[in-house]
C-alpha positions as a Python dict, from the first residue, in 0.01 Angstrom:
ca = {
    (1, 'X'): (0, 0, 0),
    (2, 'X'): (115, 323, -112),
    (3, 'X'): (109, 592, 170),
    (4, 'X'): (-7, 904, 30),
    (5, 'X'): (41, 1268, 134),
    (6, 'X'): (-97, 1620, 60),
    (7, 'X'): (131, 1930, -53),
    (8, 'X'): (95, 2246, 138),
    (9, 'X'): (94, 2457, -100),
    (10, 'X'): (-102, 2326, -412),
    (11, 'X'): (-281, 2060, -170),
    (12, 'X'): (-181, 1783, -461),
    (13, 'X'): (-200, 1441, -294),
    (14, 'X'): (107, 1222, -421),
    (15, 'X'): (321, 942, -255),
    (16, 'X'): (539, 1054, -6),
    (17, 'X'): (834, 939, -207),
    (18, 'X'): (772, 1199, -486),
    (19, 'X'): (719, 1502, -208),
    (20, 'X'): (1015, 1665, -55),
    (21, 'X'): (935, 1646, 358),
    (22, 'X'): (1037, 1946, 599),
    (23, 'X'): (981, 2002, 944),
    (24, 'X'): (937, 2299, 1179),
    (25, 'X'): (1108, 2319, 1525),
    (26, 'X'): (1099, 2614, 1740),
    (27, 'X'): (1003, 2813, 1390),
    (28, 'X'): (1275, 2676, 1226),
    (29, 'X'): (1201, 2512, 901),
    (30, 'X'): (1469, 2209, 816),
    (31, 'X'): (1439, 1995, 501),
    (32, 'X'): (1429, 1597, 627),
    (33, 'X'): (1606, 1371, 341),
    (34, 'X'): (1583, 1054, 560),
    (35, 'X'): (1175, 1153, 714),
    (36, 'X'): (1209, 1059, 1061),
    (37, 'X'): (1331, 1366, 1192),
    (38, 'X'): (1132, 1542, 1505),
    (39, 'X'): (904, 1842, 1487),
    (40, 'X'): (600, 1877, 1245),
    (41, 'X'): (635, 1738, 946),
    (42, 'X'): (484, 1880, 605),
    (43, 'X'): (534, 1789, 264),
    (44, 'X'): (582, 1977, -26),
    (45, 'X'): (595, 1923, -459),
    (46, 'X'): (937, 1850, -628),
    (47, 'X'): (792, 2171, -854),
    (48, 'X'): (925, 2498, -868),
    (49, 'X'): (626, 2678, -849),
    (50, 'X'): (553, 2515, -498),
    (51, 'X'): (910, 2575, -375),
    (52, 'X'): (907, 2882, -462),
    (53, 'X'): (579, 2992, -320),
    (54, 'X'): (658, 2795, 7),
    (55, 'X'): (901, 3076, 98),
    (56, 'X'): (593, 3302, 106),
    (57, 'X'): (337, 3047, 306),
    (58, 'X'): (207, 3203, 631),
    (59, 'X'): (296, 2914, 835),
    (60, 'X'): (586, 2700, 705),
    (61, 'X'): (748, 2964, 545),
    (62, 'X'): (1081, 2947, 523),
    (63, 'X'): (1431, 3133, 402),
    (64, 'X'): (1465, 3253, 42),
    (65, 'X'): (1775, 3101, 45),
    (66, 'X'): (1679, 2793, 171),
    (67, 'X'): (1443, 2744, -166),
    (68, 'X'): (1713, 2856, -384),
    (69, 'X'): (1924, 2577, -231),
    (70, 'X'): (1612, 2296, -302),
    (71, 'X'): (1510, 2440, -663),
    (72, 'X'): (1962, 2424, -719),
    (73, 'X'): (1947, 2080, -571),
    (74, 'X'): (1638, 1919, -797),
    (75, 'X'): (1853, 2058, -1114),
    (76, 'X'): (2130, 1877, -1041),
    (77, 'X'): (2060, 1583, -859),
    (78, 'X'): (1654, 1530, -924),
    (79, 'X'): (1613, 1200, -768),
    (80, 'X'): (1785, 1305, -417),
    (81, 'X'): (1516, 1517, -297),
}
């Protein structure tokens, strides 16, 4: 059985494998490659358009530089995330 979750953002539902997971701690947003870190979890596209508009959302927003560094990372290595 294929465990599905929902985007933030676009609120796509997709497999977890082809979302990218983050979670916030003390307002901190961290991306989590392995998805077992701590905190509350939420999932997000492998698009552009949702990374780029996650550094806007009200509540898991996070750095500018941070989505740079994803959107960088999908171009180069697209099956890591």
């Amino acid at each position: 059985m294929k465990i599905e979750r929902s985007c933030v953002i676009c609120r796509k539902k997709d497999e977890k494998s082809n979302l990218v997971r983050m979670t916030k701690n003390d307002n901190e947003v961290q991306l989590d490659f392995e998805q077992r870190s701590d905190g509350r979890g939420f999932y997000v596209c492998k698009t552009p358009e949702c990374i780029a508009r996650l550094a806007k959302h009200k509540k898991y927003a996070i750095k500018q530089e941070m989505a740079e560094e994803i959107l960088k990372n999908m171009r180069s290595t697209p099956n890591k995330l």
